[in-house]
SESE-671054 format. One record per residue (C-alpha): x, y, z; residue in one letter. Coordinates in pm, whole numbers, plus 32768, in hexadecimal, padded with zeros to 4 digits. Each point is the difference from the previous one (the first is absolute). Example, Ala and Ser with C-alpha at 12.3 -4.5 7.8 and 13.67 -1.06 7.14 Angstrom:
<sites>
[site [84CE; 7E3E; 830C]; 'A'];
[site [8089; 8158; 7FBE]; 'S'];
</sites>
This chain:
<sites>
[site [8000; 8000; 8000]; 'X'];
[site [811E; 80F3; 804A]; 'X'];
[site [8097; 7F90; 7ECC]; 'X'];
[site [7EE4; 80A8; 7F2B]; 'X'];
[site [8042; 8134; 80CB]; 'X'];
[site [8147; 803D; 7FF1]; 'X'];
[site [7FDE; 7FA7; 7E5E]; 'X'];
[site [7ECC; 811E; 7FE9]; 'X'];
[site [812C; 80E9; 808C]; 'X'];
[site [8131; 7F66; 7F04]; 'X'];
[site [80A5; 7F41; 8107]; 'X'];
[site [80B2; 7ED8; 7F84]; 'X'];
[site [7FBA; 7ED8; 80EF]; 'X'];
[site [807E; 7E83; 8042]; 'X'];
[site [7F61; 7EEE; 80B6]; 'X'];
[site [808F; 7F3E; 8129]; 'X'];
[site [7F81; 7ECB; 808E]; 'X'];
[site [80B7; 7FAF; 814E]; 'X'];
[site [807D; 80F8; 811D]; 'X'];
[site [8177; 7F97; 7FB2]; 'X'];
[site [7FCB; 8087; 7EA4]; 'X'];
[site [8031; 815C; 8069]; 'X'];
[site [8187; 7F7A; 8091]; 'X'];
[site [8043; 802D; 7E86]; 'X'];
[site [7F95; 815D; 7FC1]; 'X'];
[site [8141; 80D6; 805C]; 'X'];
[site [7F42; 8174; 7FBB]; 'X'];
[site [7F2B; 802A; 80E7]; 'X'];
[site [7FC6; 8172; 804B]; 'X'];
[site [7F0A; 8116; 7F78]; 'X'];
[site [7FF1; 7F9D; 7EAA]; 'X'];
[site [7FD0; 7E7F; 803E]; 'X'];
[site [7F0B; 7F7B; 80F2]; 'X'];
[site [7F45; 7EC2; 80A8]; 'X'];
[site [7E99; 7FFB; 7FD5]; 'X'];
[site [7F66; 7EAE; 80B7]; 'X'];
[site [7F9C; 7F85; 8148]; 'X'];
[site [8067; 80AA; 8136]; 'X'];
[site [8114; 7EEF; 804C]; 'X'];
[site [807A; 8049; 7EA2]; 'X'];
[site [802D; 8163; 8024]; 'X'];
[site [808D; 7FFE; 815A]; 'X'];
[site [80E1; 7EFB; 7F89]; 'X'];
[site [8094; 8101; 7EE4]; 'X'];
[site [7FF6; 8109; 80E3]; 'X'];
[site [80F6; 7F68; 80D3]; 'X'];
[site [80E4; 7F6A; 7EDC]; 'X'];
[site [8017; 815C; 7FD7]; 'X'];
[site [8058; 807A; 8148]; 'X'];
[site [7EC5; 80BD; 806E]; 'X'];
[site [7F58; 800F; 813E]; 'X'];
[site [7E82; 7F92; 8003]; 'X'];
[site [7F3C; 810E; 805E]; 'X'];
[site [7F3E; 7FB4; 816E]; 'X'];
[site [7EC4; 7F38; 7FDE]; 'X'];
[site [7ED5; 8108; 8016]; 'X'];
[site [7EAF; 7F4D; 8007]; 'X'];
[site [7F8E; 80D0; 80E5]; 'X'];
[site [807F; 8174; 7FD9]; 'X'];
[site [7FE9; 80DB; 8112]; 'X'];
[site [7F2E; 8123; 7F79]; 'X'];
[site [7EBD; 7F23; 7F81]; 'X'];
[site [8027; 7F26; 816E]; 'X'];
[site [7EA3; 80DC; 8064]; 'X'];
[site [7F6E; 7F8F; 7E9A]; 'X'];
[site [8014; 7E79; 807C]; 'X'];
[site [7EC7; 800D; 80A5]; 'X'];
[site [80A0; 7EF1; 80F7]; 'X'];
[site [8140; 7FDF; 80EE]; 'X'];
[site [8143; 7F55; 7F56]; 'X'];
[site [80D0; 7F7A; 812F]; 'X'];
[site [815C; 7F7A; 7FA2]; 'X'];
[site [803A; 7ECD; 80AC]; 'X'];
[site [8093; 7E82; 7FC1]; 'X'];
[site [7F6E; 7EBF; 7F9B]; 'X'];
[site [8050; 7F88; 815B]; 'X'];
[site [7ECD; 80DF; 8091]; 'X'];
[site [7F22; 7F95; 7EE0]; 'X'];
[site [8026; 7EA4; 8026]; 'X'];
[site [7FA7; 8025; 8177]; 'X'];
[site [7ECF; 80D9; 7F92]; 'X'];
[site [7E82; 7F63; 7FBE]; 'X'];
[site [7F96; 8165; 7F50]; 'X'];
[site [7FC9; 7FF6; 7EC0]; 'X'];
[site [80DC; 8128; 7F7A]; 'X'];
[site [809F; 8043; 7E9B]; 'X'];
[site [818E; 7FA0; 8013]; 'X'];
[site [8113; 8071; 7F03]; 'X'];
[site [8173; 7FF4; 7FF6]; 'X'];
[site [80C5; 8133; 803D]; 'X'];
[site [810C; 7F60; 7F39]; 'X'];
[site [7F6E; 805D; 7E80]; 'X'];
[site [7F54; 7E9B; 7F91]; 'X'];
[site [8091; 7F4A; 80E4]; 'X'];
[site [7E7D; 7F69; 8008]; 'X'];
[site [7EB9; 8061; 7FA1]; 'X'];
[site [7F1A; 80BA; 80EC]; 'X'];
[site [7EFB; 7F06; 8061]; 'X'];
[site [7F18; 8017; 8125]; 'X'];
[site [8062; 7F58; 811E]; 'X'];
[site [7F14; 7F21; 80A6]; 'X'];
[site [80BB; 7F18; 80CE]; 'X'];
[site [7FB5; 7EAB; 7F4E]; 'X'];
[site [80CA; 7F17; 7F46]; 'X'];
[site [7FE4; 809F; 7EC6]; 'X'];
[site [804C; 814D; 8095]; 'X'];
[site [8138; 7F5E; 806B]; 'X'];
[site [8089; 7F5C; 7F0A]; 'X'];
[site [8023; 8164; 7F4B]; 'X'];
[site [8122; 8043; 80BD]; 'X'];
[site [805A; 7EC2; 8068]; 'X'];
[site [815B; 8048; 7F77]; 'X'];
[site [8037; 8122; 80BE]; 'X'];
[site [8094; 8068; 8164]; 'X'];
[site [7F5C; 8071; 8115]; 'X'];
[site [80F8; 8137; 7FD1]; 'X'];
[site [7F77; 8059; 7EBB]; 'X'];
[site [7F4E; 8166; 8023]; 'X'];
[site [7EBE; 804A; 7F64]; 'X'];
[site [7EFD; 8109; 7FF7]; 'X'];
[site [7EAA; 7F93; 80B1]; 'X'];
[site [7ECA; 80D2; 7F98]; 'X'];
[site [7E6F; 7F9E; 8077]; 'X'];
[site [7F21; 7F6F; 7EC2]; 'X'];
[site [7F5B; 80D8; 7F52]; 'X'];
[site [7EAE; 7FB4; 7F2D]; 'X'];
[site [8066; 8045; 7EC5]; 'X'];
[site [7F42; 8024; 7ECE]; 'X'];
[site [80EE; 806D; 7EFC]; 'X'];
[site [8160; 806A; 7FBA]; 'X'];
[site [80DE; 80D5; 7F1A]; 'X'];
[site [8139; 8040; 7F90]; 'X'];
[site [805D; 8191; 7FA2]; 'X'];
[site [8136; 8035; 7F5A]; 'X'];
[site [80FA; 8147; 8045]; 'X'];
[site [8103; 8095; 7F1E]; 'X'];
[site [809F; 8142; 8067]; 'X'];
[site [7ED8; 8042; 8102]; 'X'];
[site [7EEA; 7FEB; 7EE1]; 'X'];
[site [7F29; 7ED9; 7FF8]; 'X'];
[site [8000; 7F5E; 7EC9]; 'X'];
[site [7ECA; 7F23; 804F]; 'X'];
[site [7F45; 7F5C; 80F7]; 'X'];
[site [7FAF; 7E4E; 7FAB]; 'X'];
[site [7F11; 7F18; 80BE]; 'X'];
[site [80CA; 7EC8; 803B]; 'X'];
[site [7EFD; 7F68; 80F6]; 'X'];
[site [7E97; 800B; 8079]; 'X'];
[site [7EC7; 809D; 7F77]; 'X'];
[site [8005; 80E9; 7EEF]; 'X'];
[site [7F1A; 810D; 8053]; 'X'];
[site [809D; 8029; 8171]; 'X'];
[site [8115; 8108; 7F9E]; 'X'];
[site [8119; 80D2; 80C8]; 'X'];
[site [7F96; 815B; 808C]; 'X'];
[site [80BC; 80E4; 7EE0]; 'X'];
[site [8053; 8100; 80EE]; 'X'];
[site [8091; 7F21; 80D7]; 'X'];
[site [8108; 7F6B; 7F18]; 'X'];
[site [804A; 8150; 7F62]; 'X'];
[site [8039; 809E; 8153]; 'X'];
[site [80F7; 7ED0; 806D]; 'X'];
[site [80F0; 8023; 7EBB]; 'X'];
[site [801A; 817F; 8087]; 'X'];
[site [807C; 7FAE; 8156]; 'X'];
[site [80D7; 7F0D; 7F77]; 'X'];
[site [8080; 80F6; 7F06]; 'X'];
[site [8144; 8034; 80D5]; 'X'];
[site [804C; 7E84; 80A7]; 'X'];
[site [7FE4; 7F2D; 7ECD]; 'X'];
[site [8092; 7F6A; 7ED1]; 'X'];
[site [7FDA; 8074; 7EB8]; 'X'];
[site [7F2B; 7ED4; 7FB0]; 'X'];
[site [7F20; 7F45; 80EC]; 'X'];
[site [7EBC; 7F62; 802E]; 'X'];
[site [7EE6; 802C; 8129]; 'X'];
[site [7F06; 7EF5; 8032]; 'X'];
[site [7E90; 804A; 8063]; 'X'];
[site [7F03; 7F53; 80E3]; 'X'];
[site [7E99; 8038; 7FD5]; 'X'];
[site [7F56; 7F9B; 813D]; 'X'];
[site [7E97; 7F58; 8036]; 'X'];
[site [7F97; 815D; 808A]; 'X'];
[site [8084; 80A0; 7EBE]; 'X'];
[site [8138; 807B; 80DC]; 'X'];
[site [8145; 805F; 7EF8]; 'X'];
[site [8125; 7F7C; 80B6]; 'X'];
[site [818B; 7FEF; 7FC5]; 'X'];
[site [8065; 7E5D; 7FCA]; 'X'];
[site [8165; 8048; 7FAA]; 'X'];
[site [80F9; 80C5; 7F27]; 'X'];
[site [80B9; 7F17; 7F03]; 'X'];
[site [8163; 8071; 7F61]; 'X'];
[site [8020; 807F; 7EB1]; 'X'];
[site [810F; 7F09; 7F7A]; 'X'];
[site [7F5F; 7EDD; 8021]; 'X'];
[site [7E4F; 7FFA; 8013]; 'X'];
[site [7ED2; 7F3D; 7F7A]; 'X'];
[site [7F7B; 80F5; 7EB7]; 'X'];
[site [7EA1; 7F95; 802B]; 'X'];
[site [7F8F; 8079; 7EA5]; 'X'];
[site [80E1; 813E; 802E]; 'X'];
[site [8040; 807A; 7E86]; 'X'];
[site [8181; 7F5B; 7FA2]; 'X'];
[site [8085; 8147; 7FA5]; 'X'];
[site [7FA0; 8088; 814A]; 'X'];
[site [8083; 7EB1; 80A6]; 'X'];
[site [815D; 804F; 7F68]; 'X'];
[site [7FFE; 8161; 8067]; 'X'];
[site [7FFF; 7F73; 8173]; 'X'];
[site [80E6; 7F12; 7FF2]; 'X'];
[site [80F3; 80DE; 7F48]; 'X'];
[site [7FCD; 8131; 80E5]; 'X'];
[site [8012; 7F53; 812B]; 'X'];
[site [8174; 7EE1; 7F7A]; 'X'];
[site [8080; 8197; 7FAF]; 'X'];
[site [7FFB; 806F; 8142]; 'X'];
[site [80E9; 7EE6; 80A3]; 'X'];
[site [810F; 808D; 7EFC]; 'X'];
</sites>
């Protein structure tokens, strides 16, 4: 899908098919760049020396748009919890957020894992759909539903007001995820990075923007 983008701008492109293909490609740097999976990207990112950016699912000035408490904690505490509560990794993918309900299939999730292992614990929320908008150079370049009922849609105002006060702590490129609550409540579910992100429809050309804007900046 990126491929189509970066074509629509005259970028030449080449496939790769494993992780340890990217040990052969000696230029990395502003004019040659990764575009896959997270792992792939962090993995060229550090053939090339850089330092990941922080992991920012939750960013400080949306916390009051949440609509719920995020407490940073470890699996230890969740496994000795009977709540149901929403659980993901503060290490990026280490796992997918799942909710937590303190049965055999809840642990086998993170059977894998150490008690050490810190995650972010949030209460459930009803939710009746979810979207994805998209943020280059503080202007949203669209807002897709990637979950949930169609005619249930973000509060406008909302999401426009949130790219302003992020306007001076974020990334050239990034994603925010919406919540749309049973009550009809628009709440923050995350902010995704801009070098690696489900498209959800998002126009290729746009796509490639993003990832472009935001592989730049680590240069």
């Amino acid at each position: 899908y990126s491929r189509r983008g970066f074509w629509s701008h005259g970028v030449e492109t080449q496939s790769f098919h494993w992780i340890s293909d990217i040990d052969s490609i000696d230029d990395l740097g502003p004019t040659v760049g990764i575009s896959g999976y997270i792992g792939d990207v962090h993995y060229a990112l550090g053939k090339a020396g850089k330092i990941l950016p922080d992991n920012v699912d939750y960013p400080k000035p949306l916390l009051h748009l949440m609509g719920r408490d995020v407490i940073k904690t470890t699996l230890l505490s969740v496994r000795s919890s009977t709540d149901s509560v929403f659980v993901k990794p503060v290490e990026h993918k280490l796992f997918t957020g799942f909710v937590w309900q303190n049965d055999s299939s809840s642990r086998m999730k993170i059977v894998t894992l150490s008690d050490e292992t810190e995650v972010f614990v949030t209460p459930c929320l009803e939710i009746v759909s979810e979207y994805r908008s998209f943020i280059l150079d503080n202007q949203i370049l669209d807002v897709r539903r990637y979950a949930g009922s169609w005619s249930d849609a973000p509060n406008r105002n909302l999401v426009t007001d949130a790219v302003k006060l992020m306007r001076n702590d974020s990334p050239r490129a990034y994603c925010l995820d919406w919540f749309i609550t049973r009550h009809g409540q628009t709440v923050l579910g995350e902010m995704n990075e801009g070098y690696a992100f489900g498209h959800y429809g998002l126009q290729p050309e746009m796509y490639a923007k993003m990832l472009s804007a935001r592989w730049h900046e680590f240069w």
